[in-house]
PAKEVEX-643988 format. One record per residue: x, y, z of N, C-alpha, C in turn; residue in three letters. Coordinates in steps of 0.02 Angstrom, whole numbers, plus 50000, padded with zeros to 5 digits. Atoms other than C-alpha are relative to their C-alpha. Last residue first. Example, Ala and Ser with C-alpha at 12.3 -4.5 7.8 and 13.67 -1.06 7.14 Angstrom:
residues 2
<site><n_u>49958</n_u><n_v>49941</n_v><n_w>49997</n_w><ca_u>50684</ca_u><ca_v>49947</ca_v><ca_w>50357</ca_w><c_u>49961</c_u><c_v>50055</c_v><c_w>50037</c_w><residuo>SER</residuo></site>
<site><n_u>50045</n_u><n_v>49941</n_v><n_w>50000</n_w><ca_u>50615</ca_u><ca_v>49775</ca_v><ca_w>50390</ca_w><c_u>50045</c_u><c_v>50060</c_v><c_w>50000</c_w><residuo>ALA</residuo></site>
***
This chain:
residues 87
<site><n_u>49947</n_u><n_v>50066</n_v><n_w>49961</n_w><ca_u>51037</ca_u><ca_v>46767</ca_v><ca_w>49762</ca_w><c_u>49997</c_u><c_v>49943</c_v><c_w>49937</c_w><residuo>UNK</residuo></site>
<site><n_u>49938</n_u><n_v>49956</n_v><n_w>49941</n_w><ca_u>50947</ca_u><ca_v>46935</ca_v><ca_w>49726</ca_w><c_u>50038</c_u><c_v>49949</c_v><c_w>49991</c_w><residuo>UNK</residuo></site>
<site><n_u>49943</n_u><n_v>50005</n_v><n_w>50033</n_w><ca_u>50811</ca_u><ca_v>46862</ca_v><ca_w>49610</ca_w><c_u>50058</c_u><c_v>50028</c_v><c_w>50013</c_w><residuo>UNK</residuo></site>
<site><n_u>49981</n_u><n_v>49947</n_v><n_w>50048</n_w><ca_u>50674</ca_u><ca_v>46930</ca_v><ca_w>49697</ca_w><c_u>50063</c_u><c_v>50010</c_v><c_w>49987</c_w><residuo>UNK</residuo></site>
<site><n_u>50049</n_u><n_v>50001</n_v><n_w>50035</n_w><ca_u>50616</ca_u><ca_v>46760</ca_v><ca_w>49772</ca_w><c_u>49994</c_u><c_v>50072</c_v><c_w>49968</c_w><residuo>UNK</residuo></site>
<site><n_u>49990</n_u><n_v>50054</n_v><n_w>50039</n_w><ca_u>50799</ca_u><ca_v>46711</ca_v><ca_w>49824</ca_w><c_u>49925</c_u><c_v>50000</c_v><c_w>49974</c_w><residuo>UNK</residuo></site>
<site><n_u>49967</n_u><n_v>49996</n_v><n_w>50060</n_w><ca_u>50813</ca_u><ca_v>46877</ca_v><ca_w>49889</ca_w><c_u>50021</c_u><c_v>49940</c_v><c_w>49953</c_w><residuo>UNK</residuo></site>
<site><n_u>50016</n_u><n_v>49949</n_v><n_w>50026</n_w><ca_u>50668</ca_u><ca_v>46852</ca_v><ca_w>50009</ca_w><c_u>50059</c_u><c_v>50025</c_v><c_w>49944</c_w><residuo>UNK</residuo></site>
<site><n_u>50077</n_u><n_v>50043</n_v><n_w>50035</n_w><ca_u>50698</ca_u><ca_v>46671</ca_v><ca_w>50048</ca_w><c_u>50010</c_u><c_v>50066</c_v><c_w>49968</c_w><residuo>UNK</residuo></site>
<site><n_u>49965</n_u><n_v>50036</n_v><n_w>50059</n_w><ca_u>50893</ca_u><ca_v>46744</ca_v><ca_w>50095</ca_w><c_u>49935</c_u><c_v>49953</c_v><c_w>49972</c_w><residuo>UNK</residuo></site>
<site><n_u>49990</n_u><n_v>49954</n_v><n_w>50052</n_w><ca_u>50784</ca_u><ca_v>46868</ca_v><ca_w>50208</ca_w><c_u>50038</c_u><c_v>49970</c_v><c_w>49936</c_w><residuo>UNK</residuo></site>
<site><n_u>50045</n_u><n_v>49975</n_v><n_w>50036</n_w><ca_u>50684</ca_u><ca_v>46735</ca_v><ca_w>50289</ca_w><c_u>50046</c_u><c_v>50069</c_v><c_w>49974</c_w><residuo>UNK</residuo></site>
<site><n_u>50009</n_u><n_v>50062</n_v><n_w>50044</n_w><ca_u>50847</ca_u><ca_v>46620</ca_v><ca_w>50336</ca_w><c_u>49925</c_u><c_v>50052</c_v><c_w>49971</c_w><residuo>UNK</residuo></site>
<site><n_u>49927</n_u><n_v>50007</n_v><n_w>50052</n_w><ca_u>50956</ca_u><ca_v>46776</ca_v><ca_w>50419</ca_w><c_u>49940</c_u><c_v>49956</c_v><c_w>49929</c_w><residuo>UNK</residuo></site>
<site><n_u>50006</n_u><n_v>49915</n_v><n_w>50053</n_w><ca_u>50784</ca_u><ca_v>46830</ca_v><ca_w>50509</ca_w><c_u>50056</c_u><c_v>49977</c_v><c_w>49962</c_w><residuo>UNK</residuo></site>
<site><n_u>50038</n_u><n_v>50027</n_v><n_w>50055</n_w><ca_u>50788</ca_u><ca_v>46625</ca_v><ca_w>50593</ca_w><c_u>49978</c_u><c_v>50081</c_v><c_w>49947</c_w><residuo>UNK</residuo></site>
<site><n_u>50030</n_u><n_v>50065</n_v><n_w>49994</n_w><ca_u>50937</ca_u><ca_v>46662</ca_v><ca_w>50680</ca_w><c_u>49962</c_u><c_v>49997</c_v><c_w>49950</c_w><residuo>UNK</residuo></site>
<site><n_u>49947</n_u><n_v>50042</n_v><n_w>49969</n_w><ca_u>50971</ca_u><ca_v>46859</ca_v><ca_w>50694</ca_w><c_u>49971</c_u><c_v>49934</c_v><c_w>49997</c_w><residuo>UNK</residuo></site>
<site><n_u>49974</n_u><n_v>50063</n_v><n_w>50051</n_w><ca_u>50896</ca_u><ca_v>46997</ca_v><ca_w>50602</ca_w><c_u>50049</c_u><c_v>49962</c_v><c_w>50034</c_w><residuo>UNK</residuo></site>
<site><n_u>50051</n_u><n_v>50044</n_v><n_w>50023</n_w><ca_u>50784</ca_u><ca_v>47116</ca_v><ca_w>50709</ca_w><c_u>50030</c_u><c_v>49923</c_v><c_w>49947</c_w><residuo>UNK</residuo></site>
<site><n_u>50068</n_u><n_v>50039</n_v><n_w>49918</n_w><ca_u>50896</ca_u><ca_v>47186</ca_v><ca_w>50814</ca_w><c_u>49964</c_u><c_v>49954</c_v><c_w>49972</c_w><residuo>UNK</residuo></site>
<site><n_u>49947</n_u><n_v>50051</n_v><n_w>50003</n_w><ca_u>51038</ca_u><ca_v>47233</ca_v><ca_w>50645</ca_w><c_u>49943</c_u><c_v>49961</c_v><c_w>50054</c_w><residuo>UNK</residuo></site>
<site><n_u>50044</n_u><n_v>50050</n_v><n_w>49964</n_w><ca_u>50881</ca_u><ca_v>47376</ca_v><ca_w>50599</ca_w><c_u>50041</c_u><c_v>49923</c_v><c_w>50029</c_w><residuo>UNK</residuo></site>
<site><n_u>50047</n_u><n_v>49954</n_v><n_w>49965</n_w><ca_u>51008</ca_u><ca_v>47496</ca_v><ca_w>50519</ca_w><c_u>49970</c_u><c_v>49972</c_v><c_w>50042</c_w><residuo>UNK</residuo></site>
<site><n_u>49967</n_u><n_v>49975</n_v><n_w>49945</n_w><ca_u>51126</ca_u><ca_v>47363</ca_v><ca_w>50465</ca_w><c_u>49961</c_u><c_v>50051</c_v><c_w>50027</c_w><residuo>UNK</residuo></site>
<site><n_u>49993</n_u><n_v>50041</n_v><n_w>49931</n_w><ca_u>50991</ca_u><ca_v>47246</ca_v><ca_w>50408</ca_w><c_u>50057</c_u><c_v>50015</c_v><c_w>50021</c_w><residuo>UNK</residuo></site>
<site><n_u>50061</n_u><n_v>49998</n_v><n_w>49939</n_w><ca_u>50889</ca_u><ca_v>47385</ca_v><ca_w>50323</ca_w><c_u>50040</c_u><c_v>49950</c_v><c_w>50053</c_w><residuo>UNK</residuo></site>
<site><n_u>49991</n_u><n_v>49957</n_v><n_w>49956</n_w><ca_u>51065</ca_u><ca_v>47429</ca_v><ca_w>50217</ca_w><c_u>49947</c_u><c_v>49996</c_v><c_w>50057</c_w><residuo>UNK</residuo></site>
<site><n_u>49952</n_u><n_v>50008</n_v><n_w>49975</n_w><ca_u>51056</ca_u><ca_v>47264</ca_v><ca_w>50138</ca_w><c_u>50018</c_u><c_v>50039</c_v><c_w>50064</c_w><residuo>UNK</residuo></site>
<site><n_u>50025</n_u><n_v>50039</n_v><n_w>49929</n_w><ca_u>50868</ca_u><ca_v>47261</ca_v><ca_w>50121</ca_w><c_u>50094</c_u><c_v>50007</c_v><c_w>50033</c_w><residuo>UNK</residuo></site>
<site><n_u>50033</n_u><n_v>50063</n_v><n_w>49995</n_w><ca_u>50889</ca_u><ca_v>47412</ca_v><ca_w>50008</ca_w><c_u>50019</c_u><c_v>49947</c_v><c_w>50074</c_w><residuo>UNK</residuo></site>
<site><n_u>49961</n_u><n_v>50011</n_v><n_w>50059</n_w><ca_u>50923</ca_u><ca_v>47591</ca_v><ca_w>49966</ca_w><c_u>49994</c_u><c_v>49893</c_v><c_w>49975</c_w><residuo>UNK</residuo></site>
<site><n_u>49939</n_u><n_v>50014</n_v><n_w>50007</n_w><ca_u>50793</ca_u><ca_v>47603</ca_v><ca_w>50112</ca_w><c_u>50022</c_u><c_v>49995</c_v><c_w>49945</c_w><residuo>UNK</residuo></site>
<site><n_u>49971</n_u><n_v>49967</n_v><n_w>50069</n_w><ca_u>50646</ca_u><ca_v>47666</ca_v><ca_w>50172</ca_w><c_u>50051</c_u><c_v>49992</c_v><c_w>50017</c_w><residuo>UNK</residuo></site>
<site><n_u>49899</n_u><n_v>49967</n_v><n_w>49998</n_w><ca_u>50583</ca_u><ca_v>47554</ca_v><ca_w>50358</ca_w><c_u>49994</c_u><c_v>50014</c_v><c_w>49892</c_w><residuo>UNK</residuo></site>
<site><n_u>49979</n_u><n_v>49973</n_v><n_w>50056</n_w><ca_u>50426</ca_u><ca_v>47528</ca_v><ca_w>50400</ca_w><c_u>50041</c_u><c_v>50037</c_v><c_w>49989</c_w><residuo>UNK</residuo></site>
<site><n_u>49973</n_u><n_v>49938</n_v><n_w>50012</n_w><ca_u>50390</ca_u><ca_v>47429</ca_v><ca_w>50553</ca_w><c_u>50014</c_u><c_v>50013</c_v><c_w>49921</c_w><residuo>UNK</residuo></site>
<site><n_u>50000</n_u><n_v>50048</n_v><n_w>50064</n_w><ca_u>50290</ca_u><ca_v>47304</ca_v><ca_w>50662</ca_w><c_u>50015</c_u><c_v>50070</c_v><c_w>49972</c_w><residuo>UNK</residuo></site>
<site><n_u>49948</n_u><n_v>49932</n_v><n_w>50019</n_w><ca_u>50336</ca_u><ca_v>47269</ca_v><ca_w>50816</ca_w><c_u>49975</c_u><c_v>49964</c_v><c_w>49923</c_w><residuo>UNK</residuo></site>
<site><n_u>49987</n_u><n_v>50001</n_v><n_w>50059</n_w><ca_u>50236</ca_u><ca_v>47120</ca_v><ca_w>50901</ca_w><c_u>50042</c_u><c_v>50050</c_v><c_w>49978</c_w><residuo>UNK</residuo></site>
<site><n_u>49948</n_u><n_v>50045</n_v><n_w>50034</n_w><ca_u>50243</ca_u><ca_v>47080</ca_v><ca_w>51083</ca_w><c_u>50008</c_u><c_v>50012</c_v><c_w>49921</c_w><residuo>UNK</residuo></site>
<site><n_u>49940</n_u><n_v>49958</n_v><n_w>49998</n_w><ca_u>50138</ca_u><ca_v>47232</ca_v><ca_w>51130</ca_w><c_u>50082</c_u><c_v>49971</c_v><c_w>49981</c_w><residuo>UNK</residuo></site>
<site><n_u>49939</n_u><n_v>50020</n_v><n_w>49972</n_w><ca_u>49999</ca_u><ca_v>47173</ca_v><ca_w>51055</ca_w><c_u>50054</c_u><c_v>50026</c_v><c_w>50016</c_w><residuo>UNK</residuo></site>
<site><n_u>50017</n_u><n_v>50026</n_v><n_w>49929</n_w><ca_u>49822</ca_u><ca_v>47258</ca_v><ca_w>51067</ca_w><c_u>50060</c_u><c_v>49940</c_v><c_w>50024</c_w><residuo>UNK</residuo></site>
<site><n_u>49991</n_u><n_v>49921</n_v><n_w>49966</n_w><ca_u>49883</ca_u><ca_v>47360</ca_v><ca_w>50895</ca_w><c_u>49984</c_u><c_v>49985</c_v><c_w>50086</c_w><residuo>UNK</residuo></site>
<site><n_u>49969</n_u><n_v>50032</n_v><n_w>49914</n_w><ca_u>49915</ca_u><ca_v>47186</ca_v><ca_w>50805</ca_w><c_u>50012</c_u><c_v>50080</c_v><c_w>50048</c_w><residuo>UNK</residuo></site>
<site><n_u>50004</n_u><n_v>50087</n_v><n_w>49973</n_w><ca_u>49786</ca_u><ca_v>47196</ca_v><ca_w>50682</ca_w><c_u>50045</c_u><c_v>49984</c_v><c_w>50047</c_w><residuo>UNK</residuo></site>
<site><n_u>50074</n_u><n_v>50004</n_v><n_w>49972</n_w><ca_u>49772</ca_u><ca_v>47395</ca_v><ca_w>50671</ca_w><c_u>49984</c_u><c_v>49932</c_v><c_w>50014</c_w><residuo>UNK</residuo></site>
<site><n_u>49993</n_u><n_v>49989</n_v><n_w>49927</n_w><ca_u>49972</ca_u><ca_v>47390</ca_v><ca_w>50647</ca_w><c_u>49931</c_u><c_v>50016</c_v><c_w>50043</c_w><residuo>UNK</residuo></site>
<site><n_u>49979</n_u><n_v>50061</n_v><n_w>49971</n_w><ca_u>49953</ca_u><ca_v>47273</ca_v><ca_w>50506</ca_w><c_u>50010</c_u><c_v>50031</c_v><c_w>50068</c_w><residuo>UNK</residuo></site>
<site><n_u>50024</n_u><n_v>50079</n_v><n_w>49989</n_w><ca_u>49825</ca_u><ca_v>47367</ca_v><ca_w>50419</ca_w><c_u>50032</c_u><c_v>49963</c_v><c_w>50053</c_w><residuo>UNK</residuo></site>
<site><n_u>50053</n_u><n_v>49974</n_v><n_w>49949</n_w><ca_u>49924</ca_u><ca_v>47530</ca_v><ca_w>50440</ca_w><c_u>49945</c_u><c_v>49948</c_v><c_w>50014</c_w><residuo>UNK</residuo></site>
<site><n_u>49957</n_u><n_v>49984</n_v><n_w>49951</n_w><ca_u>50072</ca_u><ca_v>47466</ca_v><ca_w>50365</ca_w><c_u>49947</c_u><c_v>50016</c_v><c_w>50052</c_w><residuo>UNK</residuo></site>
<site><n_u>49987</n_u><n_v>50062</n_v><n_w>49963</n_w><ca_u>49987</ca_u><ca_v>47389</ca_v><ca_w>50239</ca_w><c_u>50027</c_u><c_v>50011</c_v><c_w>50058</c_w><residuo>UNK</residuo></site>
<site><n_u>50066</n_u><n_v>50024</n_v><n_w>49979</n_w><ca_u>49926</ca_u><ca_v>47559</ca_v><ca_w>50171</ca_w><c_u>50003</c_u><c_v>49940</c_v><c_w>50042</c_w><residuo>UNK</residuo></site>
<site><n_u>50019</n_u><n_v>49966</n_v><n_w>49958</n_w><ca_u>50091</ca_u><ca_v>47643</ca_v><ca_w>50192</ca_w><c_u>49927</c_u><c_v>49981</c_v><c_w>50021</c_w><residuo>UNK</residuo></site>
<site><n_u>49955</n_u><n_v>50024</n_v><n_w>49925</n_w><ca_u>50181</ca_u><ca_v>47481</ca_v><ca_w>50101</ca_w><c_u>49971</c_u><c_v>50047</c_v><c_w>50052</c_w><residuo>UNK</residuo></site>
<site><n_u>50026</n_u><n_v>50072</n_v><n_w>49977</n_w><ca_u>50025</ca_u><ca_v>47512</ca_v><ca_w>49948</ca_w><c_u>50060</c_u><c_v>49982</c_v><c_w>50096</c_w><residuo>UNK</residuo></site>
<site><n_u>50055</n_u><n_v>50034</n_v><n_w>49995</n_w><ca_u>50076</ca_u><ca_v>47700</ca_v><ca_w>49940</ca_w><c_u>49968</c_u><c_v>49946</c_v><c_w>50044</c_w><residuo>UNK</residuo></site>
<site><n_u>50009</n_u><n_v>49955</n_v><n_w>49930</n_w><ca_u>50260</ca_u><ca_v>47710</ca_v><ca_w>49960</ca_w><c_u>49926</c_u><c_v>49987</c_v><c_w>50025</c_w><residuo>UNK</residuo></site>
<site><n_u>50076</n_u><n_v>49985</n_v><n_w>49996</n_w><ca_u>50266</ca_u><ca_v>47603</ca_v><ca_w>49808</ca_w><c_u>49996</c_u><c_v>50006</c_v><c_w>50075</c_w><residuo>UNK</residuo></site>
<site><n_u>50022</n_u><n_v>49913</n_v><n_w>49970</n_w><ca_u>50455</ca_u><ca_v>47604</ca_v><ca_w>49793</ca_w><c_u>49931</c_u><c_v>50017</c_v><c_w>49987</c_w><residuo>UNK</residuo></site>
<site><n_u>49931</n_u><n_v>49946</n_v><n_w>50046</n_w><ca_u>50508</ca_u><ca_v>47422</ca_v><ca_w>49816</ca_w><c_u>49989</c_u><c_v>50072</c_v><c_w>50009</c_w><residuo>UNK</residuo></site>
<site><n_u>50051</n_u><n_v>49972</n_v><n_w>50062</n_w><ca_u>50351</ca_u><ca_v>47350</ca_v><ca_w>49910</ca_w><c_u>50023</c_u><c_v>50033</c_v><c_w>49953</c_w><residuo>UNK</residuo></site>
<site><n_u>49956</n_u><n_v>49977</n_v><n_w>50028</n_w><ca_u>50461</ca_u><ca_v>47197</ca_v><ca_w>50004</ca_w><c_u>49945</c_u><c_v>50028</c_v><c_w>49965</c_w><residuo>UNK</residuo></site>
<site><n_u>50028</n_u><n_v>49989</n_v><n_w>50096</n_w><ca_u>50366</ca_u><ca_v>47124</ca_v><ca_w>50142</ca_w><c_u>50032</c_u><c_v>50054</c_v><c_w>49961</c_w><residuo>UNK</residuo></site>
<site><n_u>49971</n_u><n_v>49943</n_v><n_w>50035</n_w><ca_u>50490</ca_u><ca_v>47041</ca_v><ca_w>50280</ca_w><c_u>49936</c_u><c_v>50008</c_v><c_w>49922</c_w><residuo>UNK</residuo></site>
<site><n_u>50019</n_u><n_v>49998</n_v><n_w>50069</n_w><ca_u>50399</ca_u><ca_v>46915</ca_v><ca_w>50386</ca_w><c_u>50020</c_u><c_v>50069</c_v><c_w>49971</c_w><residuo>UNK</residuo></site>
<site><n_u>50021</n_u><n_v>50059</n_v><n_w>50049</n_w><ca_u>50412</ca_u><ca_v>46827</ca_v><ca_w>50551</ca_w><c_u>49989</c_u><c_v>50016</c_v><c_w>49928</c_w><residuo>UNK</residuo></site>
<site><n_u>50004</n_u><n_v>49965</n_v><n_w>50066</n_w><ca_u>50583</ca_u><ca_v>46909</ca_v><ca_w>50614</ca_w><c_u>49942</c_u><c_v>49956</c_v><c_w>49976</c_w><residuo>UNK</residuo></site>
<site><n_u>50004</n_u><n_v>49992</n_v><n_w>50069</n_w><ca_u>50604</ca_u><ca_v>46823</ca_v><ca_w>50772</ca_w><c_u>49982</c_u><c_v>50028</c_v><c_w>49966</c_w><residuo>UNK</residuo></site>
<site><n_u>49933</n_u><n_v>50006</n_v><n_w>50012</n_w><ca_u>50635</ca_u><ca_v>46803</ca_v><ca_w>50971</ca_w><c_u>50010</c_u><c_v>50021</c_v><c_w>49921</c_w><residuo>UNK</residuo></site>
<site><n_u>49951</n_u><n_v>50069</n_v><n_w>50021</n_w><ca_u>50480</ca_u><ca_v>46705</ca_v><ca_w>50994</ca_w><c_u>50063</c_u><c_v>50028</c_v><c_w>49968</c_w><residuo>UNK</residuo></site>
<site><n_u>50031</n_u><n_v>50056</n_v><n_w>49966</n_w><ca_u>50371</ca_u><ca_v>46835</ca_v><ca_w>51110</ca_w><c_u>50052</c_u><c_v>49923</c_v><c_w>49979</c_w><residuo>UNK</residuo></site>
<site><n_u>49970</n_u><n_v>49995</n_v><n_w>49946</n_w><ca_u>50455</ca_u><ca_v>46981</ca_v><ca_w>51022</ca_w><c_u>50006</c_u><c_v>49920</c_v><c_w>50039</c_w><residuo>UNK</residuo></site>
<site><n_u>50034</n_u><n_v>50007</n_v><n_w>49917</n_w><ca_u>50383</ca_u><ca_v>46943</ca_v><ca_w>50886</ca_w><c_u>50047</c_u><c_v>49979</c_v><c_w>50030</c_w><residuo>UNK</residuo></site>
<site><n_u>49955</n_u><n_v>50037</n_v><n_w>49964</n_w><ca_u>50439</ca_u><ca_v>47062</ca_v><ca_w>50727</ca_w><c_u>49979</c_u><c_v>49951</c_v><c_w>50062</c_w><residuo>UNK</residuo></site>
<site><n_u>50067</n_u><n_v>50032</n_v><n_w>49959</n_w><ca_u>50348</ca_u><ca_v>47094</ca_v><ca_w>50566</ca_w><c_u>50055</c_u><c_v>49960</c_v><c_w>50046</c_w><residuo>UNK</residuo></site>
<site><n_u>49971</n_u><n_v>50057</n_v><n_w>49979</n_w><ca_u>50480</ca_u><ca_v>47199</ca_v><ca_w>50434</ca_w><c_u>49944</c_u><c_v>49999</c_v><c_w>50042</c_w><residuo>UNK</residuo></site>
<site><n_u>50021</n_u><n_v>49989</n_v><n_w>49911</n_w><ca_u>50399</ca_u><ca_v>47324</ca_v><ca_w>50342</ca_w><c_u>50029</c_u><c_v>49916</c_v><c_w>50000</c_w><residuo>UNK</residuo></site>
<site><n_u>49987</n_u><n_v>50062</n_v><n_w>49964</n_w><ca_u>50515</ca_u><ca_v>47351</ca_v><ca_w>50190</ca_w><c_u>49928</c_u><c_v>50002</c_v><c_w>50053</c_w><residuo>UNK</residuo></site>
<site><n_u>50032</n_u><n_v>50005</n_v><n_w>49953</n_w><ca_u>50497</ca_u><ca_v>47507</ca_v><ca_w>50059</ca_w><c_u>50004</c_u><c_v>49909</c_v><c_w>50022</c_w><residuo>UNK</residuo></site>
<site><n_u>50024</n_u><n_v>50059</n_v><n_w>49964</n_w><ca_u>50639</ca_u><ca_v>47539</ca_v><ca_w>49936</ca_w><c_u>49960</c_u><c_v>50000</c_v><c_w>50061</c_w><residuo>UNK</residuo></site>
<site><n_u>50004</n_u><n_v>50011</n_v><n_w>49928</n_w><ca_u>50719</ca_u><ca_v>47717</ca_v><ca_w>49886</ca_w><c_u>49939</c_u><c_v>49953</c_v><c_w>49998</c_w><residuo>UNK</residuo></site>
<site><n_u>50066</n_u><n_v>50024</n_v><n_w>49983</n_w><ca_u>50776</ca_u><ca_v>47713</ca_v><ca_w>49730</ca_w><c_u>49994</c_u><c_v>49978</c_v><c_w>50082</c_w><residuo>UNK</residuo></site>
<site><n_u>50036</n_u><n_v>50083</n_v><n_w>50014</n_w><ca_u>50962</ca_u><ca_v>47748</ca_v><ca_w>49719</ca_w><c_u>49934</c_u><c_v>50037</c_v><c_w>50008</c_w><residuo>UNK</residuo></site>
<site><n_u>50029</n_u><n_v>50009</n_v><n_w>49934</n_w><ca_u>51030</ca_u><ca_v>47928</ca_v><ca_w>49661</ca_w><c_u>49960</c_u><c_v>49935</c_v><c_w>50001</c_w><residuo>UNK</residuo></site>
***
């Protein structure tokens, strides 16, 4: 059975983009604590989206979540497996 992987993706609406994929692998934990941080800092936006997604990995998050990855989301997730040795 895989490892189930924590993501929150950080979306604005406002510019169309994906600004930041954090990768917490399987520390449920720390990604449930950040998760709640980041939605108490943008909780008076409605342009933002900000989400936590469990997954086998990012592959399967960007057919599940396909909305959020287009244009400049293609170029921050190939950062993100080019800084955990994916690529």
């Amino acid at each position: 059975m895989a490892v189930m992987k924590n993501f929150i993706l950080i979306y604005n609406h406002a510019k169309k983009e994906l600004e930041d994929i954090l990768p917490f692998e399987d520390d449920v934990a720390s990604a449930t604590r950040r998760y709640g941080e980041l939605e108490a800092e943008f909780r008076d936006s409605a342009l933002m989206d900000i989400v936590l997604v469990g997954s086998d990995s990012i592959e399967t998050v960007k057919v599940t979540h396909a909305n959020y990855f287009t244009g400049e989301a293609e170029k921050k997730v190939a950062e993100l497996f080019r800084s955990l040795n994916f690529a």
